[in-house]
KELUMZA-101534 format. One line per field, with one value per residue (C-alpha): residue in one letter; chain; x, y, z. Coordinates in steps of 0.25 Angstrom, whole numbers, always signed. Last residue first. Example, Ala and Ser with C-alpha at 12.3 -4.5 7.8 and 13.67 -1.06 7.14 Angstrom:
2
rest	(S_A)
kette	(A_A)
x	(+55_+49)
y	(-4_-18)
z	(+29_+31)
END
This chain:
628
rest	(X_X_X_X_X_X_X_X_X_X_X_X_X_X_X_X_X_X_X_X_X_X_X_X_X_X_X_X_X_X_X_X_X_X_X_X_X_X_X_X_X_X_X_X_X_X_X_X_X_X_X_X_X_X_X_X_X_X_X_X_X_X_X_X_X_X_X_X_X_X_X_X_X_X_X_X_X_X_X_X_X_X_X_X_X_X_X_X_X_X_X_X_X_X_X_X_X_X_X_X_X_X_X_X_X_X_X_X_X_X_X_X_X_X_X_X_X_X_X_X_X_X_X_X_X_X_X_X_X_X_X_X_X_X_X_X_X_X_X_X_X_X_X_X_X_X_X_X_X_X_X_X_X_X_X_X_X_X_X_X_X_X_X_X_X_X_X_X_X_X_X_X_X_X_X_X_X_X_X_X_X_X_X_X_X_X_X_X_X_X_X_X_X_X_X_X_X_X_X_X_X_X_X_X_X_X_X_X_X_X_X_X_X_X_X_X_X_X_X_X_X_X_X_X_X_X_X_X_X_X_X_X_X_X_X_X_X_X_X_X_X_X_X_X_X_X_X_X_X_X_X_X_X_X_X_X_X_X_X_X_X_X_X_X_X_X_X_X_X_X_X_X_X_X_X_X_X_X_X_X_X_X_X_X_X_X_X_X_X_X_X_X_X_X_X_X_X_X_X_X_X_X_X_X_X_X_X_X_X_X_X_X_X_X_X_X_X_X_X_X_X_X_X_X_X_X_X_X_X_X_X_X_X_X_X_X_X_X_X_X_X_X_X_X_X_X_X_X_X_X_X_X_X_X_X_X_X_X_X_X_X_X_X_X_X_X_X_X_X_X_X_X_X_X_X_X_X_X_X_X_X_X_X_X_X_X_X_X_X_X_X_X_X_X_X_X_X_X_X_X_X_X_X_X_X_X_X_X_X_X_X_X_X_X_X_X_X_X_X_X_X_X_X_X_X_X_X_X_X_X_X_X_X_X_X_X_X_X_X_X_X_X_X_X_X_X_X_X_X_X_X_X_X_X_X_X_X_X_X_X_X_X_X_X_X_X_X_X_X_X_X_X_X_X_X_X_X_X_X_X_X_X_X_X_X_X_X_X_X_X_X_X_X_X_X_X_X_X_X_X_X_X_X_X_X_X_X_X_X_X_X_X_X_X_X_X_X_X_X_X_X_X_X_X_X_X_X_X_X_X_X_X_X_X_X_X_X_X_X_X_X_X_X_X_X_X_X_X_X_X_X_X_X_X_X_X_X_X_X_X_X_X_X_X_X_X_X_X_X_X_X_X_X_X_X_X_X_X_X_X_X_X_X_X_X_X_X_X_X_X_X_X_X_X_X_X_X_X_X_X_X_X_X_X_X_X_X_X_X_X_X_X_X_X_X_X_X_X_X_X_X_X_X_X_X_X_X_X)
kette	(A_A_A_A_A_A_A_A_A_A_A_A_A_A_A_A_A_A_A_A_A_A_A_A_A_A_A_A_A_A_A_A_A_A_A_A_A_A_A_A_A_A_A_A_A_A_A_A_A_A_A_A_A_A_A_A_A_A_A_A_A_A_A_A_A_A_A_A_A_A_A_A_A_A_A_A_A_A_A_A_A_A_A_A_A_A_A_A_A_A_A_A_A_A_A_A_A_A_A_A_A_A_A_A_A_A_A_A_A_A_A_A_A_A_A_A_A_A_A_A_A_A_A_A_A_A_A_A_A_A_A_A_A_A_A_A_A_A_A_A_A_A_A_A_A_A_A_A_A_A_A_A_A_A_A_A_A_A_A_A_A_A_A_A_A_A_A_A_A_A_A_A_A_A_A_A_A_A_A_A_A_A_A_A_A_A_A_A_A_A_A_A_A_A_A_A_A_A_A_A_A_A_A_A_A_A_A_A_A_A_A_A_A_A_A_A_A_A_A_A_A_A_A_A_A_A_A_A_A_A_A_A_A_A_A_A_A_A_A_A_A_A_A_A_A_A_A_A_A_A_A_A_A_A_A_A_A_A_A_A_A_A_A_A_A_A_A_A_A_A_A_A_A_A_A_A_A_A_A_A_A_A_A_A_A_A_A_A_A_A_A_A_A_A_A_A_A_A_A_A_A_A_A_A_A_A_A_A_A_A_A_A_A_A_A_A_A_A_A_A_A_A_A_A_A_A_A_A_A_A_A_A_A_A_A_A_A_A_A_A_A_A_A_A_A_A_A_A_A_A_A_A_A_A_A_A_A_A_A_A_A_A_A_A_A_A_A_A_A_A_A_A_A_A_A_A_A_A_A_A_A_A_A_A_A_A_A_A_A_A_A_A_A_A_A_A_A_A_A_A_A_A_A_A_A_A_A_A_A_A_A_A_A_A_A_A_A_A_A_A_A_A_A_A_A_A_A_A_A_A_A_A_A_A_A_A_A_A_A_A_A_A_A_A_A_A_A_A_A_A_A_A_A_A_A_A_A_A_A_A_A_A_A_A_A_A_A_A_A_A_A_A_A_A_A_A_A_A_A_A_A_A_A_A_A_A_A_A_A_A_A_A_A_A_A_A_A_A_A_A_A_A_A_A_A_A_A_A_A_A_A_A_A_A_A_A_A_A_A_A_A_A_A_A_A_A_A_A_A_A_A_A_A_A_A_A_A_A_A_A_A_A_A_A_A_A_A_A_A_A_A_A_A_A_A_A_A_A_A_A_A_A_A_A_A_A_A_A_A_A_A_A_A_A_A_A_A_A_A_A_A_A_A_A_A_A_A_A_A_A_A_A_A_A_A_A_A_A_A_A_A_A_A_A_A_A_A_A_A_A_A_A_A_A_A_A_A_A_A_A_A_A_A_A_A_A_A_A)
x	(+121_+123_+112_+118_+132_+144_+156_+153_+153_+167_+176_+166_+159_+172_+177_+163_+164_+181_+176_+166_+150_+143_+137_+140_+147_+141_+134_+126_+130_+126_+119_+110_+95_+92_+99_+111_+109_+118_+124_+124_+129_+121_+128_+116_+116_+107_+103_+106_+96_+105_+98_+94_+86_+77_+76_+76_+64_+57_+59_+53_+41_+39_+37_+26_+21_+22_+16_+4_+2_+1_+4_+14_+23_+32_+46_+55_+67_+75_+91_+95_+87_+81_+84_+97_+94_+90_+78_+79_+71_+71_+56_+49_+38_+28_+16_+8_+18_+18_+29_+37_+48_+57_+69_+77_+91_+98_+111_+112_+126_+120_+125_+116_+103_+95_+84_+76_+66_+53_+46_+31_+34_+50_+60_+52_+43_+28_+33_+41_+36_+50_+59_+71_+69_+68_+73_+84_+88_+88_+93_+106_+111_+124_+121_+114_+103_+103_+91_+88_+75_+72_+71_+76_+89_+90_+89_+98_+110_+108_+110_+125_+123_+112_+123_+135_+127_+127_+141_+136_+134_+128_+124_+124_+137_+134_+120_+108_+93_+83_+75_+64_+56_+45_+35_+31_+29_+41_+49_+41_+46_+60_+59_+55_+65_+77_+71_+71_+85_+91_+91_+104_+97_+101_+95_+81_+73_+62_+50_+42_+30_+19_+14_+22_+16_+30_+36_+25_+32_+48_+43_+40_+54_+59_+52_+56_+51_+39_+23_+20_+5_+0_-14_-25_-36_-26_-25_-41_-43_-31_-39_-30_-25_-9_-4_-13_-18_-5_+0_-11_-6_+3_+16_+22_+31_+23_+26_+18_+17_+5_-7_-11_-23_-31_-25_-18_-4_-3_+3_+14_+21_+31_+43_+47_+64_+65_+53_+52_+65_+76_+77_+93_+104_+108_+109_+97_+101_+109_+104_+113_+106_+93_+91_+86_+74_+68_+65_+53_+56_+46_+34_+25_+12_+5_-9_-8_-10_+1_+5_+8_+15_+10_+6_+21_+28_+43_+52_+61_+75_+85_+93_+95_+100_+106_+113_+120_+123_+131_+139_+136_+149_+151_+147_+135_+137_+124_+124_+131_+130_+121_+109_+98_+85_+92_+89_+99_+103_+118_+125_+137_+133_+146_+160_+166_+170_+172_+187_+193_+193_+181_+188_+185_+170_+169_+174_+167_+154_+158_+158_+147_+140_+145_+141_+125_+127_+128_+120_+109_+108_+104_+93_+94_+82_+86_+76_+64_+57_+61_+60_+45_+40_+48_+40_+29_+31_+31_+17_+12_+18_+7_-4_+0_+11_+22_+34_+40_+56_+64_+78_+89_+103_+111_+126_+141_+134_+123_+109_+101_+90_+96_+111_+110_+105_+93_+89_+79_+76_+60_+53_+46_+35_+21_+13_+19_+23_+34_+41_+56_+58_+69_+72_+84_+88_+99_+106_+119_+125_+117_+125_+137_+137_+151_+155_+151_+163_+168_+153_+156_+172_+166_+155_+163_+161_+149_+157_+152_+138_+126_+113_+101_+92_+99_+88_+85_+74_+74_+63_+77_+90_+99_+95_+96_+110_+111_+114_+126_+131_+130_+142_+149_+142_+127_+125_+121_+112_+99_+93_+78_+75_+64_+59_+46_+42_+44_+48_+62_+61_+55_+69_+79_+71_+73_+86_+87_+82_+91_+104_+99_+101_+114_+120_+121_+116_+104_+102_+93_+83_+70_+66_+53_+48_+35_+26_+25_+32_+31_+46_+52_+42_+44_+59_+58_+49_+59_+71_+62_+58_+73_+80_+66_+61_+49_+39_+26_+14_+0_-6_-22_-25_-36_-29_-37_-26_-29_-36_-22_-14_-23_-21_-7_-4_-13_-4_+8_+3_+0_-13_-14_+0_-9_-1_+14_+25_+31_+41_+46_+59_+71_+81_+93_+95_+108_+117_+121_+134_+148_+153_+167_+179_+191_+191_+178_+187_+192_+182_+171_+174_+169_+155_+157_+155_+145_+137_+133_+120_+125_+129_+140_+151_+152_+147_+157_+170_+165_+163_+150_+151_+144_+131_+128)
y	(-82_-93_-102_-103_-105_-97_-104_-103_-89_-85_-85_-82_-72_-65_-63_-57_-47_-45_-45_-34_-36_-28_-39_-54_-61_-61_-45_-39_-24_-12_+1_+0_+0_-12_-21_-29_-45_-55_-65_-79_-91_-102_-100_-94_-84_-86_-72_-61_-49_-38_-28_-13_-11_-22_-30_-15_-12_-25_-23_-8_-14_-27_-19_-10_-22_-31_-19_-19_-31_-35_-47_-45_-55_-48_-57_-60_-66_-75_-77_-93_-102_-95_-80_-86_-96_-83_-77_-65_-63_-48_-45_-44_-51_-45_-55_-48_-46_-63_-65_-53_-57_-46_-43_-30_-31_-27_-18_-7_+3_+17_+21_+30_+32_+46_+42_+29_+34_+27_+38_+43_+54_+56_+55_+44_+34_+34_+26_+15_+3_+0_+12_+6_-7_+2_+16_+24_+13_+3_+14_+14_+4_-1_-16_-20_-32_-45_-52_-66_-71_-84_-94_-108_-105_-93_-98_-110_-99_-89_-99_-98_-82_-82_-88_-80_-67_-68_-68_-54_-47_-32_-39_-30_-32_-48_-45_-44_-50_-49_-62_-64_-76_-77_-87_-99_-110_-116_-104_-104_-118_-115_-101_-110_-122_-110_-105_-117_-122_-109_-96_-84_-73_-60_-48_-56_-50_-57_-57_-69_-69_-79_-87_-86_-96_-104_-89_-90_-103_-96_-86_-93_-101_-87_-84_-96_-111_-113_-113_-102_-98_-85_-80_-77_-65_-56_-65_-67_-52_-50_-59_-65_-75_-76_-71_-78_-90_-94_-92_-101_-111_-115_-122_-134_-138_-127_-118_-108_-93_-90_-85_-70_-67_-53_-42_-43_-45_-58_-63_-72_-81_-87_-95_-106_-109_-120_-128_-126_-133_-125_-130_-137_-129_-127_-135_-131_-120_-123_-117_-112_-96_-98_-103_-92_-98_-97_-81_-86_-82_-72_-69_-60_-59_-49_-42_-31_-15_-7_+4_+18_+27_+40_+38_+33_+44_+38_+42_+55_+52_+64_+59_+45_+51_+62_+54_+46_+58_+62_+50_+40_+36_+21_+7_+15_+12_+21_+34_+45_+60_+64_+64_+72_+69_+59_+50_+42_+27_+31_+42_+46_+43_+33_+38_+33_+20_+18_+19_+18_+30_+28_+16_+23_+23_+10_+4_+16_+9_-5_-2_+5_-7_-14_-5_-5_-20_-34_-46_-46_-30_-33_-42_-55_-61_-76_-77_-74_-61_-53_-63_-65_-51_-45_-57_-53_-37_-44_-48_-36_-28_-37_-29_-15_-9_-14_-6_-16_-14_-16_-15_-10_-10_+1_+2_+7_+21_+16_+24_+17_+13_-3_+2_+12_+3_-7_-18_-19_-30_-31_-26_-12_-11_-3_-7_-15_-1_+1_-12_-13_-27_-35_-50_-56_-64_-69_-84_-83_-82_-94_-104_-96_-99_-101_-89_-81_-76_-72_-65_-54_-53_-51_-43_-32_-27_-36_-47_-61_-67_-66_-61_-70_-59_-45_-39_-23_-18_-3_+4_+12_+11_+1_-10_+2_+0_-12_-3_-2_-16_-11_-3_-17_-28_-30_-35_-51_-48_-48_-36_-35_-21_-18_-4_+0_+15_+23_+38_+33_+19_+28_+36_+25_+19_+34_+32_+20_+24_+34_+27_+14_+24_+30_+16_+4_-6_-15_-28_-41_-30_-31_-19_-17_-1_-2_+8_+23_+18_+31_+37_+21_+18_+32_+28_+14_+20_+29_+21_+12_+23_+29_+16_+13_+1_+0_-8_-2_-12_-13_-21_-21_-26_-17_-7_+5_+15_+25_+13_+6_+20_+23_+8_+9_+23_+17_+7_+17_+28_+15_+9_-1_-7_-15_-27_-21_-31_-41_-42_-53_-48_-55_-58_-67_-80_-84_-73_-78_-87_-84_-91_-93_-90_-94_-109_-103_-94_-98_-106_-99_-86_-92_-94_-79_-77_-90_-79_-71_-65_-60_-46_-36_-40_-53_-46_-32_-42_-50_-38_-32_-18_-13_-14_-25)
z	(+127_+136_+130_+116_+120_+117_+112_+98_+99_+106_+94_+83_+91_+95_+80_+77_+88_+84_+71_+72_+69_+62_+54_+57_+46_+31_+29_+21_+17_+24_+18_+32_+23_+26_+37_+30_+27_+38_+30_+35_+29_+21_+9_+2_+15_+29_+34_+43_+42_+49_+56_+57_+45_+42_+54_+62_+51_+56_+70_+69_+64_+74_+87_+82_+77_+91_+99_+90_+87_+102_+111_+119_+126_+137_+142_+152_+152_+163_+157_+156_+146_+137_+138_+138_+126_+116_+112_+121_+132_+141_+133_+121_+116_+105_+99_+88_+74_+72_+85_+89_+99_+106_+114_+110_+114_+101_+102_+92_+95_+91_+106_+114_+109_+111_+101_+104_+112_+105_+106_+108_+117_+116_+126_+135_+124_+124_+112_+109_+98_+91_+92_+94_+86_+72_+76_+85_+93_+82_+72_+79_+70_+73_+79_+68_+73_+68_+61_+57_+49_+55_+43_+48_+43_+48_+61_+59_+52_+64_+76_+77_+77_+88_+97_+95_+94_+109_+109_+105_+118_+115_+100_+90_+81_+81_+76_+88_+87_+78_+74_+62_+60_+52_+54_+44_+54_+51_+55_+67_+72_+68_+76_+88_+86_+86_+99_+106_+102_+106_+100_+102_+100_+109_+104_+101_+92_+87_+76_+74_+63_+58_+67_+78_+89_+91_+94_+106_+113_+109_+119_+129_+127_+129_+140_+148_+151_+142_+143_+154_+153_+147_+154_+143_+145_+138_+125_+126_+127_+115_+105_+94_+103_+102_+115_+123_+115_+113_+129_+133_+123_+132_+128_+134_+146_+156_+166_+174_+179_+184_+176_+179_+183_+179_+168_+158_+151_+147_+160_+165_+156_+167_+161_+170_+171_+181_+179_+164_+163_+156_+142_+141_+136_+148_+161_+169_+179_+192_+204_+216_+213_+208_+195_+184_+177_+190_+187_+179_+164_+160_+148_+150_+142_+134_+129_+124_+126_+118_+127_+120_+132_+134_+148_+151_+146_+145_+154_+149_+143_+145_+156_+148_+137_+141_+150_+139_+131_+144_+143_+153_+160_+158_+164_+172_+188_+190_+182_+179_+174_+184_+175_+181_+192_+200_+211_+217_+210_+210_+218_+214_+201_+197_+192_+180_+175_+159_+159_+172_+182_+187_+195_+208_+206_+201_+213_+222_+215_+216_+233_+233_+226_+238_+248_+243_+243_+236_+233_+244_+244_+229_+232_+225_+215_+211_+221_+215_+220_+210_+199_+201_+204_+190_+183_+190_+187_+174_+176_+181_+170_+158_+170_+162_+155_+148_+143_+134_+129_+117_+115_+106_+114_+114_+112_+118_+120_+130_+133_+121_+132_+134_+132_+143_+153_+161_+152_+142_+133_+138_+149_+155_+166_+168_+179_+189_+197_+187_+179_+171_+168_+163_+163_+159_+173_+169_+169_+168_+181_+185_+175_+180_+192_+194_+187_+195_+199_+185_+181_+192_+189_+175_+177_+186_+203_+206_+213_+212_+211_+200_+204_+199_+199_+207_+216_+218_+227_+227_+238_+245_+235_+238_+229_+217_+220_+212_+200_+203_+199_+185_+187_+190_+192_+190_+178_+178_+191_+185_+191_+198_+203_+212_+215_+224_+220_+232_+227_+230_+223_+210_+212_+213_+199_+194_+196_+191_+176_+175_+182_+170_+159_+164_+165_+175_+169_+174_+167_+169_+174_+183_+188_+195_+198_+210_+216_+211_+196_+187_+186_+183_+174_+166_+165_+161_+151_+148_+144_+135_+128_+126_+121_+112_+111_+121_+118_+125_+130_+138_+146_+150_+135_+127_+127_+126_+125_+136_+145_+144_+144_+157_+164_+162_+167_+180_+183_+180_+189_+201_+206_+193_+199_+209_+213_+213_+211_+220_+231_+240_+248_+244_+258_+250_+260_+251_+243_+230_+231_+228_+212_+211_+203_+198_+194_+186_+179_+165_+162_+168_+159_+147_+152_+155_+140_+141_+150_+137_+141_+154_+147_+150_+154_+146_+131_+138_+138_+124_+116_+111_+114_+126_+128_+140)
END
């Protein structure tokens, strides 16, 4: 999903941009044809642990809690940083005793994913329980090898919503399910990295190089929560929910340990061709030292590469600076995905709330949780929960479901702004709902400011086709607009890459975000700040497929605290490291230079080439909204 931003790699390498394979029915659907899922599929019920209290890292919460004095029993950590949010994932992975849960809507096959997986292989061989849930989009080719953690004693690895076809390339995969394509493009988006129910990790994250400033080709800038305390029970619900549903297939049901073989001797004997080289001779076994390969990666790592990773320590957990709030989870029930044979409501209309429920499942405390539940119209529950200026009432309140998904929950709080909305949202293509709601807070006097990707930036920029035909009407209404530079390796080194870390792995306090690989700036973080109190981040992007189509999940925070320390690297990035793109006296656009870059404004899309710029005008007015 990093490499340079052309149509072949946008198709192979992302499922946001499923009109691209939209294309492809026309000129194949005569073709091809669409096998089944397997029937009767044997899905053992699992659940998380009950008593994480009785583990180290139940124990580690209640000692930093007590250390600290929070005054809320859940505490949080924004992790920015490339290298902090690589350890921490590493330091979960070396202290789970009972449980590790994975739930990932991508998993490359990289030098920094073979770290982190061996010391999964590791955990499950000291007798830690291991369960990974994989959107299937990804796994073919390389990537595909990454489902031999399935075959690995106490590893349970299921594939959600798997896609059908061969496994051997993306294309020839996508080509032969073409005939579900409706199904094929709906994702499951989620991503959660959780040990011994106690401490877990979510947000923008995937599993690779690109996501912990690992990749040459380009790095993306992302943020993270490390969460600690009862808020990780309710996402080991979330986990719970979409493991045991049954859009979740076993591995074993989908392919086999002789298969994978199989792709692997392919790959093997093509080493010869550019790119390809020889794989671990034994992936997924423990290791204590680089080999100098890792598990199905697209290229050879380079030596700087394993450095990198090899040379990243985990992050000291009992040094870690928790913030103690209260908080809420936000998730899309996995039923927003139809099952296999079921035909989703036809698009663009709202999803009923019937089919696609969003659960708000905890604020973070202690004591009963509400079920999940559906209603037509907004609860004021969730007002007086996160808004109410006394925490002990805001954690005694239990948040109720009021809308259909988490980003129609999150377009209900940005009605409550009062004063202040900051965004950044990689992808931002906005839909009726979304453009109403930054009318409605326009009207209301609050400012509204919005990141997201320039042309140049963006790791899939047909995307950019459906934010850029909206630009005129948004800035019209008053949102300020903001497009990240694509070349500025400060936002890996400083501003967003640094935004809140500490108890980091490398360095003691730090924010991990030397040691990059490419200086190639790639916006992924997902994140809404509303009036300097209110932090939510998560998988979500504001965009109709977070909307309608992917499943997301979400953490609401409230804190001052976390939400400042987040807002001040923001606003120096807005001032430093982006375009401010604006509506001229003509009623054009013209995109004003970041400060202090020695750059000259600009009137067509900054950065940008022409074949980039020449492949947007051509293919953009064919892309719709909902598919991007």
């Amino acid at each position: 999903m990093f490499h340079m931003p052309y149509p072949s790699a946008v198709l192979t390498r992302t499922a946001r941009y499923g009109w691209l394979a939209l294309l492809a029915v026309v000129f194949t659907a005569g073709a091809t044809g669409c096998a089944g899922l397997p029937k009767d599929v044997h899905r053992p019920v699992s659940t998380a642990i009950t008593a994480p209290e009785s583990t180290a890292l139940g124990q580690l919460v209640q000692q930093r809690r007590a250390a600290a004095g929070g005054r809320h029993p859940s505490g949080f950590l924004l992790l920015s940083g490339a290298q902090t949010a690589y350890s921490s994932r590493l330091a979960l992975v070396n202290a789970a005793q009972k449980t590790l849960d994975l739930q990932y809507y991508a998993i490359h096959a990289d030098a920094s994913t073979e770290r982190l997986l061996l010391g999964v292989v590791d955990a499950a061989q000291r007798g830690v329980r291991v369960r990974v849930l994989l959107d299937d989009f990804h796994s073919t080719g390389r990537d595909a090898q990454v489902m031999r953690l399935a075959f690995v004693p106490n590893i349970e690895m299921r594939m959600f919503n798997p896609l059908t076809g061969a496994r051997g390339s993306t294309l020839g995969r996508m080509f032969s399910a073409m005939g579900d394509f409706s199904r094929v493009q709906q994702r499951m988006h989620n991503k959660l990295f959780i040990a011994d129910n106690a401490m877990g990790v979510t947000g923008g994250r995937n599993l690779g190089d690109a996501y912990f400033g690992n990749a040459d080709s380009g790095n993306f800038v992302d943020l993270d929560v490390l969460a600690a305390g009862p808020i990780v029970q309710e996402l080991s619900r979330s986990f719970d929910s979409y493991w045991n549903n049954e859009r979740a297939y076993p591995v074993q049901s989908l392919i086999s340990k002789e298969e994978l073989d199989a792709m692997r001797a392919r790959a093997q004997a093509s080493g010869s061709a550019a790119h390809e080289r020889e794989p671990s001779p034994a992936p997924l076994e423990p290791i204590n030292a680089p080999q100098g390969s890792s598990v199905g990666a697209d290229q050879p790592a380079s030596p700087e590469q394993l450095a990198r990773i090899w040379n990243r320590e985990p992050m000291d957990l009992a040094r870690a600076e928790f913030v103690w709030a209260p908080a809420a989870v936000l998730v899309d029930k996995p039923a927003k995905i139809p099952p296999d044979g079921t035909s989703p409501p036809t698009l663009p209309e709202k999803l009923p709330a019937k089919a696609t429920p969003l659960a708000v499942v905890s604020r973070g405390t202690a004591g009963t949780v509400a079920q999940p539940a559906v209603r037509t119209a907004p609860s004021k529950t969730e007002d007086a929960a996160l808004q109410s200026a006394a925490p002990s009432s805001a954690d005694r309140a239990t948040l109720e479901a009021q809308t259909d998904t988490v980003v129609d929950g999150l377009l209900h709080l940005m009605g409550q702004a009062r004063s202040d909305l900051l965004i950044i949202s990689p992808y931002f293509v906005p839909g009726p709902d979304m453009k109403q709601a930054f009318a409605a807070a326009r009207a209301r006097g609050v400012r509204v400011r919005v990141l997201t990707n320039s042309l140049a930036s963006n790791d899939a920029p047909i995307a950019h086709a459906g934010y850029a035909r909206h630009r005129p009407e948004l800035l019209a209404m008053g949102v300020e607009l903001y497009e990240m530079r694509s070349d500025t390796a400060a936002l890996l080194t400083g501003s967003l890459g640094s935004t809140g870390s500490s108890g980091g792995g490398s360095s003691a306090g730090g924010t991990g975000s030397s040691g990059v690989g490419s200086s190639r700036a790639m916006l992924h973080s997902k994140l809404l700040i509303m009036d300097g109190r209110l932090l939510a981040t998560g998988s979500m992007n504001l965009d109709m497929r977070s909307q309608l189509q992917n499943t997301e999940i979400a953490l609401l925070i409230r804190s001052k605290a976390l939400s400042q320390a987040a807002t001040a690297p923001i606003e120096t990035a807005l001032r430093e490291a982006a375009w401010h793109v604006q509506l001229n006296e003509a009623g054009g656009l013209v995109w004003r230079a970041p400060e202090g870059s020695g750059l000259a404004d600009a009137t067509t899309e900054p950065d940008a080439s022409v074949p980039l710029r020449l492949m947007l005008r051509l293919l953009g007015p064919f892309a719709p909204d909902h598919l991007l």
